[in-house]
PAMARKE-437648 format. One record per residue (C-alpha): x, y, z. Coordinates in steps of 0.001 Angstrom, whole numbers, padded with zeros to 6 digits, always signed. Layout:
// residues N
XYZ ...
***
This chain:
// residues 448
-119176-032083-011360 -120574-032401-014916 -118619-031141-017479 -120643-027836-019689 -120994-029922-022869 -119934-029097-026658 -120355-025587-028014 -122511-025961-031782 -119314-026466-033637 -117718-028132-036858 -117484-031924-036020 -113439-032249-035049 -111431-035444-033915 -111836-036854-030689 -107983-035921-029917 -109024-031862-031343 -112103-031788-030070 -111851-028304-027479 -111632-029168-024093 -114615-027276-022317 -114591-025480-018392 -117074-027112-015937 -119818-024974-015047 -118506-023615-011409 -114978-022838-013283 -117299-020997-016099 -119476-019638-012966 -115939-017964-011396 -114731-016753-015000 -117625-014587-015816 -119476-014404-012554 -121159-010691-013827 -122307-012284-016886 -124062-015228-015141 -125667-012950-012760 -126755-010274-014762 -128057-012996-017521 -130336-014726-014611 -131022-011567-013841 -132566-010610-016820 -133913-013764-017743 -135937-013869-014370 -137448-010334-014412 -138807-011107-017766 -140982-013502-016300 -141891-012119-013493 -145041-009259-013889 -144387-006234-012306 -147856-005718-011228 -148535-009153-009681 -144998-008688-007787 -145931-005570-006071 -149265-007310-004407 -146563-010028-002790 -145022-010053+000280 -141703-009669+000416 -141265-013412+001323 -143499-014785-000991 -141696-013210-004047 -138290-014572-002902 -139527-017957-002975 -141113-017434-006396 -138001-015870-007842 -135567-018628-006274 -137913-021078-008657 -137668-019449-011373 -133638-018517-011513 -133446-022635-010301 -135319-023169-013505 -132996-020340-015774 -129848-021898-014150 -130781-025322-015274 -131704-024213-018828 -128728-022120-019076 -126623-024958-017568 -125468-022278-014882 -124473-024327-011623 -125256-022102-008864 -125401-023346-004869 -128677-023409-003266 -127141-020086-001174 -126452-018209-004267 -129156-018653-005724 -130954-017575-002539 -129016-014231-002809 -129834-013558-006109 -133305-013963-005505 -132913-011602-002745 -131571-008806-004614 -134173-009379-007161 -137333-008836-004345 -135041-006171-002913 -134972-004286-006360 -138620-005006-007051 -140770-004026-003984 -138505-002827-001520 -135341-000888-001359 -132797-002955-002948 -129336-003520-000919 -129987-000910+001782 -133588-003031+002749 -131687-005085+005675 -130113-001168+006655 -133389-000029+006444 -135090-002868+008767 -132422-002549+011663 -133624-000889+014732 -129921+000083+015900 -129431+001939+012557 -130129+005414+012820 -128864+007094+009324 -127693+005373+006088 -125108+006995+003564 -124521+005952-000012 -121342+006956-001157 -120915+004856-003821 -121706+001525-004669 -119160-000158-002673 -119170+002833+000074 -122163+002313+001984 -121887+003747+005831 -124123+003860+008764 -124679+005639+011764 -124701+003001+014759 -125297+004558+018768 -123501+007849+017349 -120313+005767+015253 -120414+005607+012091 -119273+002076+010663 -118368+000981+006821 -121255-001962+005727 -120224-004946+003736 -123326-003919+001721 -122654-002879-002175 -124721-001937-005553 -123656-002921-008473 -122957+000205-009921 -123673+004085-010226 -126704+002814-012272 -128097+000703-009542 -127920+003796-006263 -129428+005904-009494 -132186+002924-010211 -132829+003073-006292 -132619+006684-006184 -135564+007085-008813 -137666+004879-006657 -137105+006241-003630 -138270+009400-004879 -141209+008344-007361 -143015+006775-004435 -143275+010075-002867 -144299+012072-005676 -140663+013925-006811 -138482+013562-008957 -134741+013550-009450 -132576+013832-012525 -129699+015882-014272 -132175+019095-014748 -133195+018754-011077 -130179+017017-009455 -131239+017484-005899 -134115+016475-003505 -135539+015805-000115 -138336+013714+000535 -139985+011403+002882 -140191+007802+002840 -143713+006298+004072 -142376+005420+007564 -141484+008654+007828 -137440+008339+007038 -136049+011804+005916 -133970+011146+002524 -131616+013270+000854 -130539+012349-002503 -127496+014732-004836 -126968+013269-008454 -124574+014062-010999 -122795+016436-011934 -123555+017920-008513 -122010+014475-007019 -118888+014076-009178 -118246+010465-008770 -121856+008854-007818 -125245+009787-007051 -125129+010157-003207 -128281+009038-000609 -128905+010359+002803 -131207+008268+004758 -132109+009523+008521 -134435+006965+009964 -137546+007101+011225 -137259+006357+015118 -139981+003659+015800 -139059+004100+019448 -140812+007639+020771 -138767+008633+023504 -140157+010910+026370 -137775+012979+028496 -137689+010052+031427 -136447+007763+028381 -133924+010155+027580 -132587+010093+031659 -131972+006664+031282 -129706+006409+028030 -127827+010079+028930 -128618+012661+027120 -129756+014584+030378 -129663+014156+034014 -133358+013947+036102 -133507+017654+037309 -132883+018965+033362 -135640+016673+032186 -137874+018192+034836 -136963+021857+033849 -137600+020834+030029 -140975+019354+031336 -141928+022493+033039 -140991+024698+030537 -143335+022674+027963 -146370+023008+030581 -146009+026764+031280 -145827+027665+027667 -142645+028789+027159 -141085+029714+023985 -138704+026797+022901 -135842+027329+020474 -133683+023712+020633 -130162+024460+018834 -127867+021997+017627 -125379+020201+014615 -126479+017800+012346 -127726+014671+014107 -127029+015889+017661 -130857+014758+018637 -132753+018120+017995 -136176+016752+016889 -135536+013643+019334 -136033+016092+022218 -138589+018129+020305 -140627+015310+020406 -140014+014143+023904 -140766+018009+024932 -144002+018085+022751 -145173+015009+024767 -145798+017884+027888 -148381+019490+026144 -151787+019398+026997 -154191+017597+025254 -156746+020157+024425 -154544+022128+022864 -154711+022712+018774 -150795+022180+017601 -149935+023555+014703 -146688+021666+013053 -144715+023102+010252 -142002+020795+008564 -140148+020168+005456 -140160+016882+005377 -142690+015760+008610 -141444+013714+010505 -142317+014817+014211 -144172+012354+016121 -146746+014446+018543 -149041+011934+020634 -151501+014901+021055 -155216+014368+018782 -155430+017494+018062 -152748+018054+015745 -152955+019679+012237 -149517+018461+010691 -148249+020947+007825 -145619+019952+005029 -143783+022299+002411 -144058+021554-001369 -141372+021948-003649 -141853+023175-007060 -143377+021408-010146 -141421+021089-013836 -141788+024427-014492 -140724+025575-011361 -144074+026692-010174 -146370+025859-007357 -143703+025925-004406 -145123+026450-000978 -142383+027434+001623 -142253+027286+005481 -142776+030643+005561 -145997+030520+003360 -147224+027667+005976 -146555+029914+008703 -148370+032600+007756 -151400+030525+006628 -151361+029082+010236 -152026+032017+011552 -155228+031880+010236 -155883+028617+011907 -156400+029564+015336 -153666+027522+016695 -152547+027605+020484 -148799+026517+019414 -147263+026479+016127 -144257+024204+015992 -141891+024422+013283 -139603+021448+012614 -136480+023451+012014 -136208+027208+010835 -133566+027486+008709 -134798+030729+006206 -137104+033875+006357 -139804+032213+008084 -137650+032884+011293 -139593+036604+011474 -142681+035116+011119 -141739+032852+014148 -140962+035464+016168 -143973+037158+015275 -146037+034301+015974 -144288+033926+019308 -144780+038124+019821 -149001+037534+018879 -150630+035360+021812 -149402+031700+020578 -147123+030652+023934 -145317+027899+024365 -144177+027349+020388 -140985+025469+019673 -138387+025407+016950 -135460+023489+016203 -132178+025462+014556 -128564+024902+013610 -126053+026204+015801 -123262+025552+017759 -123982+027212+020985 -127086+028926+022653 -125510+032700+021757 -124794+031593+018271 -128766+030200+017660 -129466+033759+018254 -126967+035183+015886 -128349+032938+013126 -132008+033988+014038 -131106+037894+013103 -129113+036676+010143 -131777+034430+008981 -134145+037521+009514 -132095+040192+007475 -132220+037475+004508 -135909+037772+004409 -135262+041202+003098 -137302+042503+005943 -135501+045797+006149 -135595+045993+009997 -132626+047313+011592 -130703+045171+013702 -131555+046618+017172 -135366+046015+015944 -134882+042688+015545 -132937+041768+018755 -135781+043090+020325 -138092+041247+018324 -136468+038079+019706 -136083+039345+023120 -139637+039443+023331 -140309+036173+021482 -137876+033851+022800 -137674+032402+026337 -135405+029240+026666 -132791+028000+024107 -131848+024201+024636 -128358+023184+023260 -127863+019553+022856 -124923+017735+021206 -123446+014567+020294 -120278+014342+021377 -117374+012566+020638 -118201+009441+022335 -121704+009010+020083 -123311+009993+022989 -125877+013289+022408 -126083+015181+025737 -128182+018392+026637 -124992+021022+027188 -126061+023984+027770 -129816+025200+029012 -129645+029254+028365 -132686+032356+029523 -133233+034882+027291 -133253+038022+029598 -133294+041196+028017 -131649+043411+025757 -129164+046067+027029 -127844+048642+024721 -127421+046604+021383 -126262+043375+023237 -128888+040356+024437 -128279+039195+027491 -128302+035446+028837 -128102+033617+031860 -127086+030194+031571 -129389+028203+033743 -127101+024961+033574 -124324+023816+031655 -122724+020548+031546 -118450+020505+031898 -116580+017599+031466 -114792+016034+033644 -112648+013172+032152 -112797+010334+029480 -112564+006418+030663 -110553+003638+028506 -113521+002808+026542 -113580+006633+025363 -117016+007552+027210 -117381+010463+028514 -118562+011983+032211 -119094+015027+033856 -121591+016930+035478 -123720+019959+035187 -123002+023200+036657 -126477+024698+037652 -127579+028762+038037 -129976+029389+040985 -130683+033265+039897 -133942+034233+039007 -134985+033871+035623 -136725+036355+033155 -139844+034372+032330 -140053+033819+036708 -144183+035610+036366 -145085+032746+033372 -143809+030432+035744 -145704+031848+039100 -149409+032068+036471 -149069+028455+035957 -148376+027713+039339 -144906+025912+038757 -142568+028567+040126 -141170+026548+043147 -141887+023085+041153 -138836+025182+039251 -136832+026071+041830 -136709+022604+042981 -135764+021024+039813 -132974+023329+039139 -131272+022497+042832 -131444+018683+041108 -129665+019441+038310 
***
């Protein structure tokens, strides 16, 4: 290994002269300061512009030259595999997504979580799993942070320390900076599923037996109103999608999202997205703004990504005024409690309607609420299938039309059980019987 050399000092006697660290014992002393100085040295020669036009590839090469180059000049010995690392971070950092571009680019990753830059978690088939991957600091998530959001047009930053936005391929991202995140900026990734799953898809991996996917089918084709309640990540727009794939063609969809990211195979789709507000805090356009301009679009279904505010009366409304068969997605923990949150989320509109009013606003709007799950195991199931019947007194009734109960929990912690079907009639029995799918829903429900 050659020695690092003299330092520009007085001339001293051989027998004074300091004794000088080889260059890999230099490399392990101040490893930050070698990076960060090749680092630096690289990006200065490297223009932005013409980077950006590269592929991904291409610009790794070009940067491992040029840090083989620096590290010579410098006198920095670096192996042929760190050097190829660097480089990598570099392109990362560039023109893609820094540390979290592998994350990003594996199929069986389905959310991402920055906690911190050596905290970095994923979501793999419903576990979530520590990485090994790490940023270099709070600077670097906020450098990636300010990317992520630039690209699509927003903005993040002490004044406005909070956003959602979209990535290209359609990723959801959720970013919280300081002081709002006391000890890092945090980022929120849910992917983009590249695989569109229909209900037969969704048989095969679990999250519903054959004779619920053919109920969620038929419910799709004879227009019902859809409400699909659920947690955080349990699979709601998963099955939206897979439900929306029933629809006839010739329909017009109308879809209504905060961040779009449903994936309807129809043509004739008009795809709607909320806008937040500008600098000055002007400009916002809300769900509920979208849903009343689609009103005005003659739609035959208005789907709204998730309702979550006061655009749950016009919804209803929508559902109440000739446009069958719209779906929803919603937060809740069980079919009765989606339509708790519905009248709560309708008294915050400042509406003024009493509560009798609006439980029969939703009686009359509502047909089928879907409950799925994911459940201990990382498996997301369909648990409970529920008909809206009617209201009696001040009380909606429900009839459960299936439900799954568990039976028990093998050594690899999966879980099984079954699903306890309802053969009574159901409330929206004449929809059925005017699209000709009455016993076609008889027969699926003695499947179930």
């Amino acid at each position: 290994m050659k020695p690092f050399g003299r330092r520009n000092t007085p001339d001293l006697p051989p027998e004074t002269a300091p004794e000088l660290p080889p260059l890999r014992q230099l490399a392990l002393v101040e490893p930050d300061h070698t990076a960060s100085t090749l680092r630096t040295r690289a990006l200065q020669q490297i223009d932005p512009a013409l980077a950006a036009e590269l592929p991904l590839a291409a610009l790794q090469r070009q940067l491992e030259q040029v840090i083989h180059d620096i590290a010579n000049e410098e006198r920095y010995e670096l192996s042929g595999r760190e050097q190829s690392r660097l480089a990598e971070e570099l392109a990362q950092d560039m023109i893609g997504y820094g540390p979290i571009e592998p994350l990003l680019r594996d199929d069986d990753v389905d959310d991402i979580m920055v906690n911190g830059p050596d905290l970095v978690y994923v979501e793999r088939r419903g576990k979530l799993e520590l990485t090994d991957v790490q940023f270099r600091d709070n600077d670097h998530i906020a450098a990636l942070a300010q990317k992520l959001v630039a690209r699509v047009g927003r903005r993040i930053d002490e004044s406005s320390p909070m956003v959602d936005a979209r990535l290209h391929d359609g990723s959801r991202v959720n970013i919280i900076f300081p002081p709002l995140a006391i000890d890092s900026p945090c980022i929120s990734i849910r992917k983009f599923s590249r695989r569109r799953l229909g209900l037969p898809e969704m048989v095969e991996n679990g999250t519903m037996s054959t004779g619920i996917a053919r109920l969620l089918g038929i419910a799709a084709r004879s227009r019902l109103n859809v409400l699909i309640s659920g947690g955080t990540g349990s699979g709601k727009t998963m099955l939206l999608n897979a439900m929306s794939q029933m629809i006839e063609h010739g329909e017009r969809i109308v879809t209504i999202e905060d961040a779009a990211e449903l994936q309807l195979q129809q043509r004739h789709v008009i795809r709607l997205e909320t806008r937040p507000p500008n600098l000055e805090g002007q400009g916002e356009i809300t769900q509920r703004d979208l849903v009343r301009n689609s009103l005005r679009m003659r739609p035959d279904r208005i789907i709204i990504g998730e309702v979550r505010g006061g655009e749950a009366f016009d919804m209803l409304q929508a559902m109440n005024t000739g446009h069958d068969g719209s779906m929803s997605t919603i937060h809740a923990n069980t079919t009765r409690d989606a339509l708790t949150r519905i009248e709560n989320m309708v008294q915050m509109g400042n509406m003024g309607l009493p509560s009798r009013a609006i439980r029969q606003q939703i009686v009359a709007a509502l047909d089928l609420i879907v409950q799925i799950e994911r459940m201990h195991d990382g498996q997301r199931r369909i648990t409970q299938i529920s008909d809206v019947c009617s209201l009696e007194g001040d009380v909606i009734t429900m009839n459960d039309i299936a439900v799954f109960e568990f039976e028990r929990e093998d050594a690899q912690g999966r879980i099984a059980g079954r699903y306890r079907a309802s053969m009574s009639r159901p409330g929206f029995l004449t929809r059925l019987e005017g699209f000709g799918l009455a016993r076609a829903w008889a027969a699926a429900s003695s499947e179930i």
